[in-house]
C-alpha positions as CSV (number, residue, x, y, z in Angstrom):
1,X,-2.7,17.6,22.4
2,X,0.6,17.9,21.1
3,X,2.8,15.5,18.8
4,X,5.8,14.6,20.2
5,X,7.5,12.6,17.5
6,X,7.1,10.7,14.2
7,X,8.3,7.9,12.8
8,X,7.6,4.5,10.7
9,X,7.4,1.1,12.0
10,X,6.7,-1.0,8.9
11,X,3.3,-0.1,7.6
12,X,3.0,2.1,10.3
13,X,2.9,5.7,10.7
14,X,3.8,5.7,15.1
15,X,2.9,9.4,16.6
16,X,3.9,9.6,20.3
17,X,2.1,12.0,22.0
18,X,0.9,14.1,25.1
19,X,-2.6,15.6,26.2
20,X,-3.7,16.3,29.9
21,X,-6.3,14.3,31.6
22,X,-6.3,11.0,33.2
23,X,-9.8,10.4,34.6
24,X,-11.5,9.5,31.7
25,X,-10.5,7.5,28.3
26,X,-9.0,9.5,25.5
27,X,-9.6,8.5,21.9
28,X,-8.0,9.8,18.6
29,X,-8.9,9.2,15.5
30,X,-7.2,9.9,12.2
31,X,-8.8,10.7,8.9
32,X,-7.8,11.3,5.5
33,X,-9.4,13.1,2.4
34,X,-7.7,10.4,0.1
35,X,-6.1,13.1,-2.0
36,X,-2.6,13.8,-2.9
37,X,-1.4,17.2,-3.5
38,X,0.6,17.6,-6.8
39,X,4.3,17.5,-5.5
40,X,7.0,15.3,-5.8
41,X,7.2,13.1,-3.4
42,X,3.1,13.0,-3.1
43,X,2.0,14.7,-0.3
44,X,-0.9,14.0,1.8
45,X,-3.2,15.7,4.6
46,X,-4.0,13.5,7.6
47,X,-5.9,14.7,10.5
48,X,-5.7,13.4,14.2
49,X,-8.9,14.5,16.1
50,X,-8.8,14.1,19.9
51,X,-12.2,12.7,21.9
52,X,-11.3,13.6,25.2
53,X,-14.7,12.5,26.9
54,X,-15.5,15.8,28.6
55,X,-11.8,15.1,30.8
56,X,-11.2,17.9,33.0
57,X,-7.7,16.3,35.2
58,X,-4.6,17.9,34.6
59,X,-2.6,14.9,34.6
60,X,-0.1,14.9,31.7
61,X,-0.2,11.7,29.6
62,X,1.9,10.5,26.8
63,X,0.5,7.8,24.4
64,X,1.4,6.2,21.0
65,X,-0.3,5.6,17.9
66,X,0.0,3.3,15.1
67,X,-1.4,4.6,11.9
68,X,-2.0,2.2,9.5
69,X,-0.5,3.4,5.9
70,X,-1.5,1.1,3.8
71,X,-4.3,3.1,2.1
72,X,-1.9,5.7,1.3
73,X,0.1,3.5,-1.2
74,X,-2.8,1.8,-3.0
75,X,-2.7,4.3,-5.9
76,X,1.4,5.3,-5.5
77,X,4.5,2.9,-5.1
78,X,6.4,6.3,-4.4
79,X,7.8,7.5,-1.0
80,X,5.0,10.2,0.5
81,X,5.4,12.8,2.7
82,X,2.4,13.3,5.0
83,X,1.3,16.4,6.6
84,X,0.3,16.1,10.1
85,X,-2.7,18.3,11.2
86,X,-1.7,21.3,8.8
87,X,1.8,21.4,10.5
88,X,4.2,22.1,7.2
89,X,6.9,22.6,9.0
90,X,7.0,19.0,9.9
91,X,6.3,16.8,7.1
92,X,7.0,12.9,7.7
93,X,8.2,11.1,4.5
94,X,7.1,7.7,4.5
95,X,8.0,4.7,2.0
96,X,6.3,1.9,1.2
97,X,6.8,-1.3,3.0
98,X,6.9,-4.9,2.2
């Protein structure tokens, strides 16, 4: 799959983005190791896995998530930056919400 864009909505981390399929149901699932990284701001590794139920179309489809972030400022009131997958390049800063 590939991420298409990042961004927060509230206590949510949204992540638009595309796979191929379209016969079968996709789910993803996104896991953290509930570690920060000594940085400032914190910096976090979240993973997105991708069930793709055995999907062999070729149908491109686009889909958003909602990531809930509220674990992520249980033990920080600070602005985080999370890294997506490994992908340093791109790392999202997030604040906390209200």
């Amino acid at each position: 799959f590939e991420i298409l864009e990042t961004y927060q909505d509230g206590q949510f981390l949204m992540v638009k983005l595309a796979y191929t399929g379209g016969c079968n149901e996709h789910f993803f699932e996104a896991s953290w190791d509930e570690r920060y990284m000594k940085s400032l701001p914190p910096q976090v590794n979240v993973t997105l896995t991708h069930v793709n139920n055995d999907d062999a179309c070729r149908a491109r489809v686009e889909k958003e998530l909602a990531l809930d972030l509220k674990k992520l400022f249980l033990n920080t009131p600070n602005n985080v930056e999370v890294i997506l997958n490994g992908n340093t390049e791109k790392k999202i800063l997030v604040s906390p919400f209200e």
